[in-house]
Backbone as JSON, one array per atom type, in Angstrom:
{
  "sequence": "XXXXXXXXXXXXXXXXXXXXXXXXXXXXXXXXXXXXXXXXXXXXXXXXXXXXXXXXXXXXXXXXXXXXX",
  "N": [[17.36, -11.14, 28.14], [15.21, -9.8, 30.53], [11.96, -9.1, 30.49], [9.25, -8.0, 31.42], [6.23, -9.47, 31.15], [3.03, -9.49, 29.65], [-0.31, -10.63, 28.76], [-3.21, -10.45, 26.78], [-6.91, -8.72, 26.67], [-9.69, -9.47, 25.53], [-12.38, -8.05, 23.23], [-15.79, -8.12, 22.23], [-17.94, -6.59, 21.83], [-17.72, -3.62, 20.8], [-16.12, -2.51, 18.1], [-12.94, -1.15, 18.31], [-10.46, 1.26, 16.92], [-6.99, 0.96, 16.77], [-5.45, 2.84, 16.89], [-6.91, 5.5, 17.49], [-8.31, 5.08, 19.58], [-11.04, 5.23, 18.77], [-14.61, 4.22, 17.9], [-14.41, 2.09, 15.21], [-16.21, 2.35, 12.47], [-16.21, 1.09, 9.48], [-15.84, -1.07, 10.42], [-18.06, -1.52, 12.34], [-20.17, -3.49, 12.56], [-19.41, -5.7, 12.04], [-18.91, -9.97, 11.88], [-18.98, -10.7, 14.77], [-17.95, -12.96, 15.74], [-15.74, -13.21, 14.37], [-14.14, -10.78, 14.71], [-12.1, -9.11, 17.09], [-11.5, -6.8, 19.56], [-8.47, -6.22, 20.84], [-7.15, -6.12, 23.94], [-4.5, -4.48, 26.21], [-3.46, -6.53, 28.64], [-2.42, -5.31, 30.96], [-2.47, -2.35, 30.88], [-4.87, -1.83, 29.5], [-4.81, -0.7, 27.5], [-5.83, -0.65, 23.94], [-5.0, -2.42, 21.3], [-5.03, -3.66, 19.18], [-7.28, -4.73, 16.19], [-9.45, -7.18, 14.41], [-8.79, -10.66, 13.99], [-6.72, -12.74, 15.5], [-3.94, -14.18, 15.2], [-1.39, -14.44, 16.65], [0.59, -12.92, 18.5], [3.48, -10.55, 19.26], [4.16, -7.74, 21.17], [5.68, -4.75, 21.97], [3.72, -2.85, 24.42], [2.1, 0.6, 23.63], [1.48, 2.04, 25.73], [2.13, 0.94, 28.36], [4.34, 0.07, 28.24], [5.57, -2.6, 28.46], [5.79, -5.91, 27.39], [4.08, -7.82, 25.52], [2.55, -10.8, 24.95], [1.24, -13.07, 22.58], [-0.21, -16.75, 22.11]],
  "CA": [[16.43, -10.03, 28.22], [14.48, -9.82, 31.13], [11.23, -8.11, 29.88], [8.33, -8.62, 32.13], [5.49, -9.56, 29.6], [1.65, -9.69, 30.02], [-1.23, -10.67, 27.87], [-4.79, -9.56, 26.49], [-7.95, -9.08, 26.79], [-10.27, -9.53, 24.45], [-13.95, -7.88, 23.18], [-16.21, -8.37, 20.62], [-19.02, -5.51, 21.92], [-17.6, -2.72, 19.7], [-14.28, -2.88, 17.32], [-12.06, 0.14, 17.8], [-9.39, 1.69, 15.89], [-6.12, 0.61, 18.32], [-4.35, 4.26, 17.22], [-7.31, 6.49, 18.04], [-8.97, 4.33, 20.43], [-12.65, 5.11, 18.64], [-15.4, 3.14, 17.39], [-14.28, 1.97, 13.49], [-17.2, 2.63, 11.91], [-16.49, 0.17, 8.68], [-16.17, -2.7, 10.48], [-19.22, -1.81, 13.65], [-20.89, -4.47, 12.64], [-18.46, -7.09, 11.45], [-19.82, -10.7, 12.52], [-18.57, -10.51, 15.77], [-16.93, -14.02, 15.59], [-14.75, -13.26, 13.62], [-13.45, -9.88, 14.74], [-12.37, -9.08, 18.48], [-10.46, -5.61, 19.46], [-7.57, -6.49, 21.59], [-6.03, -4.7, 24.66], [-3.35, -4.96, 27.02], [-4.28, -6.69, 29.9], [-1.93, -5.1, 31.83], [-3.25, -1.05, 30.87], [-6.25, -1.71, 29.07], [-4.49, -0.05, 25.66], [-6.38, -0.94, 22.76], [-3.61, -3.02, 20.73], [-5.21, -4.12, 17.67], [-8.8, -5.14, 15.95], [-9.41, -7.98, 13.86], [-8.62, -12.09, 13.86], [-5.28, -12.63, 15.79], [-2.96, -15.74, 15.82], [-0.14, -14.79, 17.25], [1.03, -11.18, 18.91], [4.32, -10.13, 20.55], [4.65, -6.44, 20.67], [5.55, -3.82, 23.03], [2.57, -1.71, 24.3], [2.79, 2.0, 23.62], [1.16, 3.06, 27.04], [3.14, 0.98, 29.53], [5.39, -0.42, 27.58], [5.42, -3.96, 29.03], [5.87, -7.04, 25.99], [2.41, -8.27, 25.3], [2.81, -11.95, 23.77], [0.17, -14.25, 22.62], [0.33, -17.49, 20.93]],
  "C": [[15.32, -10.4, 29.2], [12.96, -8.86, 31.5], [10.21, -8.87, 31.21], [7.03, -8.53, 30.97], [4.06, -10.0, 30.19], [0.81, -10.22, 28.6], [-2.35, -10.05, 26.99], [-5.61, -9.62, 26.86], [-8.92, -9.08, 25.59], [-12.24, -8.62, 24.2], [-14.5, -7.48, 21.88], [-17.6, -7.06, 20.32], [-18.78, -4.49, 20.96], [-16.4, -2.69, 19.14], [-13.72, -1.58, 17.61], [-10.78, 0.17, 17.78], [-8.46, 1.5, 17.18], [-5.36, 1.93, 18.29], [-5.28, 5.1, 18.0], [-7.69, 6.32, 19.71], [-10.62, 4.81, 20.26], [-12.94, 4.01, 17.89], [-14.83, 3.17, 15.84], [-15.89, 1.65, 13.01], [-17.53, 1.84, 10.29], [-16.58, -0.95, 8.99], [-17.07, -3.26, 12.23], [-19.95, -3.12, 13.77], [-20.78, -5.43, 11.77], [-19.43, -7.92, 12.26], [-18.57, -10.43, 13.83], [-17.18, -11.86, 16.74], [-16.08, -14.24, 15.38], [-13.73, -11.69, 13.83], [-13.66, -9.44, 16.55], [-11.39, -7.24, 18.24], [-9.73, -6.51, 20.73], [-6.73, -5.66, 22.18], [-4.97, -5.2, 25.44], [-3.81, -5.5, 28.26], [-3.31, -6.19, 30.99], [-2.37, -3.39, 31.95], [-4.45, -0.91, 30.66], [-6.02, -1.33, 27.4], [-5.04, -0.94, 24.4], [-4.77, -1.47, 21.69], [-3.88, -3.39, 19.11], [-6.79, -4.64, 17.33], [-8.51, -6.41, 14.96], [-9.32, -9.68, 14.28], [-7.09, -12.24, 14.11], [-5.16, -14.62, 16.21], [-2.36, -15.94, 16.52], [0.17, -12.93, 17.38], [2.48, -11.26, 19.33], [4.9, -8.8, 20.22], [4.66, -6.0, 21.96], [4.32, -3.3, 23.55], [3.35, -0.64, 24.58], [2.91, 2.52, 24.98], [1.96, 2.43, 28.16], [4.03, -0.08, 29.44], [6.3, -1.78, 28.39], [5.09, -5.28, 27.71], [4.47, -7.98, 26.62], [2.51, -9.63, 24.15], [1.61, -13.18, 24.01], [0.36, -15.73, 21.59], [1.4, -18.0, 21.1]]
}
């Protein structure tokens, strides 16, 4: 399988929701250390919020394998 596969980016300025792509509003002002949102670094697509170990998922928007870890 010859997938071409990119990474993330990371930011800790505001958390948002990776379906809607808004601000989550329970966890605005998590410590910030401890919670990043994570996008595609190849679209920008918001991929996920929280404390990540380990990723490898498709992205929805340009559907390019996104593996971390």
């Amino acid at each position: 399988m010859d997938e071409e596969t990119t990474g993330i980016t990371e930011d800790r300025s505001t958390l948002y929701c990776p379906t809607c792509d808004k601000p989550r509003d329970d966890i605005k002002e998590a410590d910030d250390e401890l919670f990043n949102t994570f996008y595609c670094l190849n679209c920008g697509k918001a991929l996920g919020v929280g404390i990540l170990l380990g990723l490898k998922v498709i992205c929805p928007e340009c559907k390019m394998m996104v593996v971390v870890g």
